[in-house]
C-alpha positions as CSV (number, residue, x, y, z in Angstrom):
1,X,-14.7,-8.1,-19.9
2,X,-11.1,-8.7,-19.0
3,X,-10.1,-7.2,-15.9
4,X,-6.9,-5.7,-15.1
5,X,-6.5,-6.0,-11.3
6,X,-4.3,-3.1,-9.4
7,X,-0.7,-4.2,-8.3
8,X,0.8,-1.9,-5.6
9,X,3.5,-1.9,-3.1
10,X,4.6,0.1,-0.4
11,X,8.2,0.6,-0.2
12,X,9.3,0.8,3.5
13,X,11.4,-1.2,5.7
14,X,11.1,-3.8,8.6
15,X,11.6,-1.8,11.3
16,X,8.9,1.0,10.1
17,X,5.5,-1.2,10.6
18,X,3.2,0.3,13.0
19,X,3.2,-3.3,15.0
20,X,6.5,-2.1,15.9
21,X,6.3,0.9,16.7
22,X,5.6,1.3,20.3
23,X,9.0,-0.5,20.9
24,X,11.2,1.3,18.3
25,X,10.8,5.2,17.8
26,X,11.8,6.9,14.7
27,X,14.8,8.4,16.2
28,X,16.3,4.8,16.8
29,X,15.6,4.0,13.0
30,X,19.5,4.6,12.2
31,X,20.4,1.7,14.5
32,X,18.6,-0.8,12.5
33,X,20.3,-2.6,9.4
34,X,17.7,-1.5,6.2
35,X,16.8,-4.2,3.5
36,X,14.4,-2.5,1.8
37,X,17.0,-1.2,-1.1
38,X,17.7,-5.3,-1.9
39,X,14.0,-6.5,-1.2
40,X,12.9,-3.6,-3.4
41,X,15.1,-4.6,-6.4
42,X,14.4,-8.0,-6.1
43,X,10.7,-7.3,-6.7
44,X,11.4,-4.7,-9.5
45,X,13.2,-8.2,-11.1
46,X,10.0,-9.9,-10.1
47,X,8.1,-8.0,-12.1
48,X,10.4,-7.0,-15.0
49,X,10.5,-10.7,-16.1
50,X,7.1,-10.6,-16.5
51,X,6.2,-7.7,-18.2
52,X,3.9,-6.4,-14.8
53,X,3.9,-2.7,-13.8
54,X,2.8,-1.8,-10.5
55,X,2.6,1.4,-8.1
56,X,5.3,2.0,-5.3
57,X,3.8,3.8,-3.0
58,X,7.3,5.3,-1.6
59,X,8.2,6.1,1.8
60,X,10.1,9.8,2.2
61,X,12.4,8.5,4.5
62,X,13.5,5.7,2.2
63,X,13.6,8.3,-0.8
64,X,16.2,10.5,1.0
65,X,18.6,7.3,2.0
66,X,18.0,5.2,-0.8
67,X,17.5,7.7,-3.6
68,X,19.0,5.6,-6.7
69,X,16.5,2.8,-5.9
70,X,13.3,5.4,-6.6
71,X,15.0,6.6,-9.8
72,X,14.8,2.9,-10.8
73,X,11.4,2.2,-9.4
74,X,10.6,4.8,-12.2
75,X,12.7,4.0,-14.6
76,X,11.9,0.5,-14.7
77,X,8.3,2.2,-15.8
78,X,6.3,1.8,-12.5
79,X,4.1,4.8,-10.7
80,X,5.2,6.5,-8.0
81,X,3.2,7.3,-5.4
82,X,3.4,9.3,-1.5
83,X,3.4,6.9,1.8
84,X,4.2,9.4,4.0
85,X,7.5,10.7,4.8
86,X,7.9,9.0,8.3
87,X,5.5,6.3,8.6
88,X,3.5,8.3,11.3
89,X,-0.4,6.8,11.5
90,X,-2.2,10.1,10.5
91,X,-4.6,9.7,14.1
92,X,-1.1,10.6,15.9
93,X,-1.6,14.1,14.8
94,X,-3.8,16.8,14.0
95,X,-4.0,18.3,10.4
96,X,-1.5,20.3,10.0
97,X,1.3,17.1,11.5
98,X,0.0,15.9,8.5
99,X,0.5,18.2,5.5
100,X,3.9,19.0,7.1
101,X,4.5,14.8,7.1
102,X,3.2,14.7,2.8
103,X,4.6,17.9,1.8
104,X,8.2,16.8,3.0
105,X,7.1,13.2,1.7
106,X,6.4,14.3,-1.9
107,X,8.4,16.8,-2.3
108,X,11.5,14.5,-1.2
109,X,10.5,11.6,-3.8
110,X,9.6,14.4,-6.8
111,X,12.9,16.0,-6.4
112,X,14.8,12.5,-6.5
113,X,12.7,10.8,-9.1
114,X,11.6,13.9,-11.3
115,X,8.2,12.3,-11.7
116,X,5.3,14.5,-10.8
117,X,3.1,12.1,-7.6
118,X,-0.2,12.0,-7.7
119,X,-1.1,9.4,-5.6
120,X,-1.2,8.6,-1.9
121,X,-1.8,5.7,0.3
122,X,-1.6,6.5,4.1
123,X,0.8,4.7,6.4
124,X,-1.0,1.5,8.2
125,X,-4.8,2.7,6.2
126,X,-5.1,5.3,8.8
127,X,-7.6,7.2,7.4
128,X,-10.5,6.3,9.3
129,X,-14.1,7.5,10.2
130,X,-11.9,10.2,12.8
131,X,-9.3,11.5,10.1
132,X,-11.5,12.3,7.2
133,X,-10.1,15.5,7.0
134,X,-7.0,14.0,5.4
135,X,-8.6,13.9,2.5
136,X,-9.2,17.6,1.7
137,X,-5.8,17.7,3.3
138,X,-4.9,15.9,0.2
139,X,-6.8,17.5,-2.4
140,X,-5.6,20.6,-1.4
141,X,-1.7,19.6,-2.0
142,X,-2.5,18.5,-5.2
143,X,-3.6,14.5,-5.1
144,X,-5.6,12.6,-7.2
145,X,-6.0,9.4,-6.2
146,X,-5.8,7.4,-3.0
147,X,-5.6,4.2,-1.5
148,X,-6.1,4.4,2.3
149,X,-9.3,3.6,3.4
150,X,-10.0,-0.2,4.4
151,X,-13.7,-1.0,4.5
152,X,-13.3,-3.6,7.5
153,X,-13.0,-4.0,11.2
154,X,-9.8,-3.8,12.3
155,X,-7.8,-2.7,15.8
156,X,-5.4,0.0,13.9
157,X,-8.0,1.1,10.5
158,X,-10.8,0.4,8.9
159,X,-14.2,2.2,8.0
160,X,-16.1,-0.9,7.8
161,X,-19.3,0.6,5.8
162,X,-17.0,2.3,3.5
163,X,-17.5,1.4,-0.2
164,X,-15.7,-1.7,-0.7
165,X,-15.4,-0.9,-4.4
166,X,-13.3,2.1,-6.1
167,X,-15.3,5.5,-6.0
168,X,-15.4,9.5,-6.6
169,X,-14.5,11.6,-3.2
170,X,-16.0,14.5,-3.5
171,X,-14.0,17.4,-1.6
172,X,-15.3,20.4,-0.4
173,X,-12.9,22.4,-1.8
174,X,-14.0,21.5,-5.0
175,X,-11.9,18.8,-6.3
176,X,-12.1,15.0,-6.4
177,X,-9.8,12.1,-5.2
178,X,-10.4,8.6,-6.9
179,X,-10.2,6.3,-4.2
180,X,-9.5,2.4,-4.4
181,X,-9.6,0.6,-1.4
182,X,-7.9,-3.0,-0.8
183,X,-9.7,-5.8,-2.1
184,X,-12.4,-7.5,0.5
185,X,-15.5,-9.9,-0.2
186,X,-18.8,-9.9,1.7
187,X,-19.5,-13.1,4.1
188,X,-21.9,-12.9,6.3
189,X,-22.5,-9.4,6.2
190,X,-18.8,-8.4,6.6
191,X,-16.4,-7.6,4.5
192,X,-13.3,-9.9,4.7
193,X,-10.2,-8.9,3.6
194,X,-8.2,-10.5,1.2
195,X,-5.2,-10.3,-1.1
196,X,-3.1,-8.2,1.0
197,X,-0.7,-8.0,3.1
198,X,-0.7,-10.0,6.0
199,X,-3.5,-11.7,4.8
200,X,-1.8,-12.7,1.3
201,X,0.8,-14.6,4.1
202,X,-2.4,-15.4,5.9
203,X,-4.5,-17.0,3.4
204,X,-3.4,-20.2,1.0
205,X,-2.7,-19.2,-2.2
206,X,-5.8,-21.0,-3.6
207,X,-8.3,-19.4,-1.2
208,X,-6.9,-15.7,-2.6
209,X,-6.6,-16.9,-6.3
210,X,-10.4,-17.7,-5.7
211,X,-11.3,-14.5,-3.8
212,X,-9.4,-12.8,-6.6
213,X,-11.7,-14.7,-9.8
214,X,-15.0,-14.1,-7.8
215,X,-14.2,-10.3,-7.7
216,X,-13.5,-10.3,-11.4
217,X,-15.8,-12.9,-12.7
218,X,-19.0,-12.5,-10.4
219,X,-18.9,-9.1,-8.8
220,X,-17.1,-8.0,-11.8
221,X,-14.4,-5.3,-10.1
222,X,-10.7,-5.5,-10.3
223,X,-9.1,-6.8,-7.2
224,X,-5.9,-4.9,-5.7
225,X,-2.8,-6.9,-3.9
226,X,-0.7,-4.2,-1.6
227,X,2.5,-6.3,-0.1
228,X,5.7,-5.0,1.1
229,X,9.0,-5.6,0.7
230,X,10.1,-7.0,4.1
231,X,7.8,-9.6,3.3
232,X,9.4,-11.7,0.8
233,X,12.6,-11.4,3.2
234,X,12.2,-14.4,5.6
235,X,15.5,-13.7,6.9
236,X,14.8,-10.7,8.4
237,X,16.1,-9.8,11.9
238,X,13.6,-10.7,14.8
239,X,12.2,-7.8,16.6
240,X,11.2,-8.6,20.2
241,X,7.4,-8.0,20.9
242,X,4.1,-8.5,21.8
243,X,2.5,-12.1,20.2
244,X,0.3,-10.3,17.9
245,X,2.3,-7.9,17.0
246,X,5.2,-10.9,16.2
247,X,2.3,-12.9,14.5
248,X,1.2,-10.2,12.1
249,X,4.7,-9.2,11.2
250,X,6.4,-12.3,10.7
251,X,4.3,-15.1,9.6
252,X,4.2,-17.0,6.8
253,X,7.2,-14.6,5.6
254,X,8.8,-17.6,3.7
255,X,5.8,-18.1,1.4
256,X,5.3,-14.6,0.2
257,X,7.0,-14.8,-2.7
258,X,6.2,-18.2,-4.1
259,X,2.4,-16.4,-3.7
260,X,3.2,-13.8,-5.5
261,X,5.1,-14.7,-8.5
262,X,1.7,-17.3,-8.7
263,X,-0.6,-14.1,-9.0
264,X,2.0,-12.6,-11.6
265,X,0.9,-15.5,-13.5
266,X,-2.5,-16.2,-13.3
267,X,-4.2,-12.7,-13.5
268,X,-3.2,-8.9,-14.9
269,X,-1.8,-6.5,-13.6
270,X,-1.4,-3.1,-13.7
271,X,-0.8,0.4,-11.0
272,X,-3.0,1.8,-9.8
273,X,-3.6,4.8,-11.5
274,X,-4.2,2.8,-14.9
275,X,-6.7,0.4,-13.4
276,X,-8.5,3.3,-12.4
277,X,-8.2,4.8,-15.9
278,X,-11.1,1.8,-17.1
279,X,-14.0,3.6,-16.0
280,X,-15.3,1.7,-13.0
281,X,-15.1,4.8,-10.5
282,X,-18.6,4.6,-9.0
C-alpha cells in the first residue's frame, strides 16, 4: 500500500506563537511588522512546483488583513481550514470564549475565500484532557474534521494516552469529528513527537525521513508534517524572552526549508481531509 501522508500548515505570523505571548498581547499586534503574506506565498510556490496540495489551516486575524492571500491559498487548490480567529489557547476561556473565537474565525475566512471550512485545528493543540468540550463545541458549528489533539507530554498540550493514530470522535450530540493528530512514534513507552514543528527544526532531516518510512512502512499509517510560515523566515525580527521560549521559536529557523522541500520529494502528499478520505479512521 502506498501511503499518502497529510501536509498541513498553519498560517499565522511571528508575533502570534503562544511562546510569545505573555510578552506581547493581542492588542499590540498592530505594532509588529507581519511576514506571513510573503512566507505564505513562498510556500504556496513551494508546493506548486511540485504538484503538492496541502491544508492551511488559516488564522481569522490574518484572513481579515491579508484577505487576497486566502483567496490564493484556495485558488492555488489547497483546503482551507479554521485556526482560530485570534490565536487564543482554548484553556484561556470557557466555552462560550470559544465559539464566539471560531464563529468570527470561520465566518471571516468563508466570507473571503467563498470555500465552505470544514476543518479545525486549535491554536498551540490546546485541546487537552480539560477542554474536551471543544469538541462538541465544534460539532455543533458544523466541523468535520480536526487536528488538535497531541498524544504526548508537553508544558502547553498534549493528552498523552490519546490515540496516536487518526480516529472517529463520537459527539454527544450526535455527530462525528474525524480526528488526525500529529505524527509521533512509541519509544519506550512514550510517544515522541516527530515531523512537526519545532521538532521538524529540531530533528535532522534523516532521523524524520526515517520516523516518517517506519510509520508508513511498519506501522503502516500516514504521517502528518504541520509547520508554519515564520519558520522558513530566518530573518525574522528577534523577540526578547525567556530561553525556552527563544529556543522553541527560533531554532534551526534557517534549515526549515531545505527540510522541507526534501520531504516534498521523498514522500506524498496530500491535505488533510483527502488523507483522511483512504479509510484508515479507526
Amino acid at each position: 500500500m502506498s501511503f499518502l501522508n497529510a501536509m498541513t500548515v498553519d498560517v499565522e505570523d511571528y508575533f502570534h506563537v503562544q511562546a510569545f505571548a505573555s510578552i506581547i498581547g493581542r492588542s499590540d499586534w498592530e505594532r509588529y511588522p507581519s511576514r506571513v503574506e510573503r512566507n505564505t506565498l513562498r510556500l504556496l510556490e513551494m508546493f506548486g512546483r511540485r504538484e503538492v496540495r496541502a491544508t492551511f489551516f488559516v488564522l481569522g486575524w490574518v484572513a481579515e488583513k491579508f484577505p487576497e492571500l486566502i483567496r490564493a491559498i484556495g485558488k492555488a487548490g489547497h483546503r482551507i481550514g479554521c485556526h482560530g480567529y485570534a490565536h487564543r489557547v482554548i484553556y484561556e476561556g470557557d466555552e462560550m470564549d470559544f465559539r464566539n473565537d471560531v464563529r468570527r474565525a470561520r465566518r471571516t475566512i468563508e466570507d473571503i475565500s467563498g470555500i465552505p471550512v470544514t476543518s479545525f485545528r486549535a491554536p498551540s493543540y490546546s485541546i487537552t484532557s480539560e477542554t474536551l468540550w471543544a469538541f462538541e463545541v465544534l460539532g455543533e458549528e458544523g466541523f468535520e474534521y480536526d487536528s488538535s489533539v497531541f498524544p504526548v507530554v508537553h508544558d502547553n498540550y498534549g493528552i498523552p494516552n490519546a490515540p496516536r493514530f487518526p480516529y472517529i470522535k463520537r459527539l454527544k450530540c450526535g455527530r462525528q469529528i474525524s480526528e488526525f493528530p500529529p505524527s509521533t512514534l512509541r519509544l519506550l513507552g512514550n510517544n515522541i513527537p516527530v515531523a512537526g514543528g519545532g521538532y521538524l527544526r529540531l530533528f535532522p532531516y534523516k532521523l524524520t525521513a526515517w520516523a516518517i518510512h517506519h510509520l508508513n512502512k511498519t506501522e503502516r499509517q500516514p504521517a502528518m508534517v504541520y509547520l508554519h510560515p515564520w519558520e522558513i523566515d530566518p530573518d525574522q525580527p528577534r523577540i526578547s524572552a525567556s530561553c525556552l521560549s527563544r529556543f522553541r521559536h527560533y531554532n534551526n529557523l534557517d534549515s526549515t526549508e531545505i527540510k522541507c522541500l526534501k520531504l516534498l520529494d521523498e514522500f506524498s502528499w496530500a491535505p488533510m481531509e483527502e488523507v483522511l478520505a483512504q479509510g484508515l479512521l479507526q
